[in-house]
N, C-alpha and C positions, 0 to 999 in steps of 0.2 A: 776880769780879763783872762786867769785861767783857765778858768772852765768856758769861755769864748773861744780858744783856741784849741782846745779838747771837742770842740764840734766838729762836725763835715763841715765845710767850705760850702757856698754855692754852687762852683762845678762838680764837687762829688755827689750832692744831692741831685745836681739834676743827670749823670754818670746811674746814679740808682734807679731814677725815674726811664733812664733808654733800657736798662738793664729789664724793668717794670713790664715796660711797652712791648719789649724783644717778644718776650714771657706771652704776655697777653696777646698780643699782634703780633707774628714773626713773618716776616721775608720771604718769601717764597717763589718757586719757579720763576718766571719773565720779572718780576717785578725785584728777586735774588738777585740779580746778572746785573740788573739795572742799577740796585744800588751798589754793586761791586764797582759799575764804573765810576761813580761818581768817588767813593771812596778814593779810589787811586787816583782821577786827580785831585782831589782833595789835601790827603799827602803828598803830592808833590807839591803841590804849593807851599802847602807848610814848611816843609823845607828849604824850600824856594825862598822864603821870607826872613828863615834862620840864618841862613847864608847872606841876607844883604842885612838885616840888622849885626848881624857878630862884626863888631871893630877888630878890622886888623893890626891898627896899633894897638890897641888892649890884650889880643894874645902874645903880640912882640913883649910888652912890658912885661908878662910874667913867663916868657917861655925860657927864660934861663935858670930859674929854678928847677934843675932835670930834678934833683932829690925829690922834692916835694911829689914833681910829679911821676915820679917813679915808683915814690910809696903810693901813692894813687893808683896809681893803674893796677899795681901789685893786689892793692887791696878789691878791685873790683875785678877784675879776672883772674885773681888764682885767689885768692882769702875765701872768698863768697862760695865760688865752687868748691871750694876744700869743704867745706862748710858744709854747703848742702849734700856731701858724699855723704862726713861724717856723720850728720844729722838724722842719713836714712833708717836707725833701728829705731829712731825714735819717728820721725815721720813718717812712714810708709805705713805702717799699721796703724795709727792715731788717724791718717786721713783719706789713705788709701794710695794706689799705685797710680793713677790719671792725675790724681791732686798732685801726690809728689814730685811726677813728672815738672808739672808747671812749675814748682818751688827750684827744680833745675832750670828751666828755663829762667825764671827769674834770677836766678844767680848767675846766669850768663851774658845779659845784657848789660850795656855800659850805664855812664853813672847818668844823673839828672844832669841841665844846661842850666835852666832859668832858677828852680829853687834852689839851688847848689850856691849859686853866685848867688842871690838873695837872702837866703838864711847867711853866708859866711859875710855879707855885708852889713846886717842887723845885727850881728855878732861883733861887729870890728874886727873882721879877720883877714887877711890877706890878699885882698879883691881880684887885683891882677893876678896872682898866679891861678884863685879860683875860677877865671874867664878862661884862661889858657888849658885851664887844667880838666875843665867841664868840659870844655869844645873839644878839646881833640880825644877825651875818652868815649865822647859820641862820636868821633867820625873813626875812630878805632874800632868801635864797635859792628860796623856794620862787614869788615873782614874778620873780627875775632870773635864775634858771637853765633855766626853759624856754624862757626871750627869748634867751639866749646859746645856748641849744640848735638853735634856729631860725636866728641869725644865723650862727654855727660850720658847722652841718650840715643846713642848709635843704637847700642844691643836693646833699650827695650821699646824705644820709636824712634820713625821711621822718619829721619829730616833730610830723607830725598838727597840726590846730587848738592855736596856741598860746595863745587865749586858755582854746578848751577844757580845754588841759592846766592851766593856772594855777588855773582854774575846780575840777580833780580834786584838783589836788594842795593847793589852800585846803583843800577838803572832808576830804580823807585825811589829811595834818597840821597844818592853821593851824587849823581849829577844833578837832580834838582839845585843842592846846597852850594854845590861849586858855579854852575849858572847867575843863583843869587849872589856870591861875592865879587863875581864880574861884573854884575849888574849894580853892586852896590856904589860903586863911584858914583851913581845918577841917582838912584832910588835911595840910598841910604836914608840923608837924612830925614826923607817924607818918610821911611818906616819908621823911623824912631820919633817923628815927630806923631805920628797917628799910631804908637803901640799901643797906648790903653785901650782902642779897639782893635785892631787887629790879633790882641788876643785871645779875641773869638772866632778865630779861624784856628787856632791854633787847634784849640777847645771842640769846635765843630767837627775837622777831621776826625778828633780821637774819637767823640761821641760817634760818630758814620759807622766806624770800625768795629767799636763794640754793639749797634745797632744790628750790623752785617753778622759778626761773631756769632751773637747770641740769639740770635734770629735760627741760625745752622744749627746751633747747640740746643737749643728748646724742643724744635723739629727731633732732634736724635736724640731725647728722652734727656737731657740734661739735668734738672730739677728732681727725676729718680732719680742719680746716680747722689747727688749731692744732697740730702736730708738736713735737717737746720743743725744736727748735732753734729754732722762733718763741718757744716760751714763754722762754727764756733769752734770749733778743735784746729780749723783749718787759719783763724782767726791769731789761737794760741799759738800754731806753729810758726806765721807772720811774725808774732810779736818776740816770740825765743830768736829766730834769726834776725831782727833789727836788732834787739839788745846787745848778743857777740858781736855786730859787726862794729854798733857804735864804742862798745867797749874794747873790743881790740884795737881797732882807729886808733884811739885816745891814747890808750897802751903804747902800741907801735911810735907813735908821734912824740911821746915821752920819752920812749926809751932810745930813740935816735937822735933826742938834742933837739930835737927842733925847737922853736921863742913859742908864744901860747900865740902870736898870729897863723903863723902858719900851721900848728896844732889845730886849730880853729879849722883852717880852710882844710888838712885833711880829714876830719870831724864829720865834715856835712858833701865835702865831693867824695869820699873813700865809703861809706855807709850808705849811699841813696842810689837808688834802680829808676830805669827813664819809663814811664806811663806811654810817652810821645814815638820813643823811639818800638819801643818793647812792641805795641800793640802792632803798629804796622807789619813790624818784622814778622807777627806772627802769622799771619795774613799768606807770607811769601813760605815760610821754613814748613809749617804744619796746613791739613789740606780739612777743609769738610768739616762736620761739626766738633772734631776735639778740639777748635781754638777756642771757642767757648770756656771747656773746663782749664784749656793751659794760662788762660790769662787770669783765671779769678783770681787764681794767688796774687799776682802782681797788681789786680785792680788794689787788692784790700792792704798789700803791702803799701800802694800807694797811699794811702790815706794816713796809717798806722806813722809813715815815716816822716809824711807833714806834719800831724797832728805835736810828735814827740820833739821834731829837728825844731818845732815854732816855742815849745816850751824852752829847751836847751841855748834855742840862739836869745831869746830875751834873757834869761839867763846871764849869756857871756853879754851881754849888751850891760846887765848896768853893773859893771866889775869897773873900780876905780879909774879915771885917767890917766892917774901915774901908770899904771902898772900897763895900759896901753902905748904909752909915751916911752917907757921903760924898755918895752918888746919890740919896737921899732927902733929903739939907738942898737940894743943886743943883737939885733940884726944887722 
């Protein structure tokens, strides 16, 4: 069962296989344009759907815990970029200045929605505040991550008018998702009755994007600039920045008193970066084929942080019932 959950998933394998196809078959002229359209609506759907699945009583139920979610947000908008500032003598020359770029972009994006709430419910962790606390650090993100994108990588790329980016990126997911929670009084419970598939749209978008991405990036020599010994350094540098983040998490959560439930849920929403939100955004903030090398980092962080958040949460999953039972009265 460990070494099961130390594998790629299904969707990263076939994430590798678009990556594969980019490589070998890429996108080009008329038939570029063509799949850009479908892309974008693609992601609006997506979001479209996030918005009518997310229970509004669910974020109510945890949305008075501000602490928790203050340390949250803390940690994914200023910990992560503090982070990846500090990181730079050691990053930038191990993977170069285009990679590192991405490693900032990555630390600027908000946290995961679905494994965040997943992993901290396999965990027995504090469900409702981790619904509240995932959702609104994605829809926080889509005003605070082009403002950290400007402030991070103003001087060495170019993220274009930031209020225009905030401007696309309301347009391309904040209205979609706000649509779908209008919508959800009627559609709801048919989305959550049909998610086991509809989480092949979710899945489908993202693949489109990196199909699109890497299609740009192949085209503009990508595969020169990244040689297998950067991608494996590049691999390392993944894995140094999930280790600080989970271990500061941890840290922080300890050292503020919080019960080991809500320790738990800042664990897995305060240390994880959104694949969903991330790629799109990149799409809008960065132009042509460098989205290609800004996402790699975050493709492979995504993997890195399932692979390790799935060991961690079974883990906290078989820890006594006392001691679960115990964290709920001390709360």
């Amino acid at each position: 069962m460990f070494l099961r959950r130390l594998l790629p998933d299904a969707f990263t394998l076939t994430l590798l296989a678009v990556v594969l196809i980019a490589t070998l078959l890429p996108a080009s002229g008329q038939v570029a344009v063509v799949f850009e359209w479908i892309t974008n609506l693609a992601i609006a759907l997506l979001f479209f759907l996030h918005g009518a699945k997310l229970s509004r009583q669910a974020i109510l139920a945890g949305a008075g815990h501000w602490r928790l979610h203050l340390l949250v947000f803390t940690c994914t908008f200023v910990l992560f970029p503090l982070l990846g500032l500090l990181l730079k003598p050691l990053m930038a020359p191990l993977i170069g200045n285009e990679l590192y770029l991405g490693m900032l972009y990555l630390c600027a994006l908000p946290a995961t929605v679905q494994s965040a709430i997943a992993f901290t419910s396999l965990a027995r962790g504090n469900i409702p505040a981790a619904i509240c606390s995932a959702a609104a650090s994605s829809l926080l993100g889509i005003f605070l991550t082009p403002l950290l994108v400007a402030l991070l990588m103003g001087v060495e790329g170019d993220s274009g008018s930031t209020l225009d980016a905030i401007g696309k990126i309301s347009l391309q997911l904040l209205l979609p998702f706000v649509l779908g929670q209008i919508a959800q009084r009627w559609i709801g419970g048919w989305v959550n009755r049909n998610k086991s598939w509809l989480k092949y749209v979710d899945q489908s978008s993202i693949l489109l994007v990196v199909y699109t991405a890497f299609s740009a990036a192949v085209i503009g020599g990508l595969w020169q600039e990244v040689p297998l010994v950067t991608l494996l350094a590049l691999v390392l540098a993944c894995c140094v920045l999930l280790a600080l983040a989970l271990l500061l998490t941890h840290l922080l959560g300890k050292w503020l008193g919080f019960n080991q439930e809500d320790r738990i849920t800042i664990l897995f929403c305060g240390s994880k970066k959104s694949l969903a939100t991330g790629v799109p955004m990149a799409q809008v903030l960065f132009a042509g084929s460098s989205i290609g090398v800004l996402i790699l980092p975050l493709m492979l962080f995504h993997q890195i942080q399932l692979m390790v958040c799935a060991v961690l949460a079974q883990r906290y999953a078989r820890r006594p019932e006392a001691e679960v039972i115990e964290a709920r009265t001390a709360s």
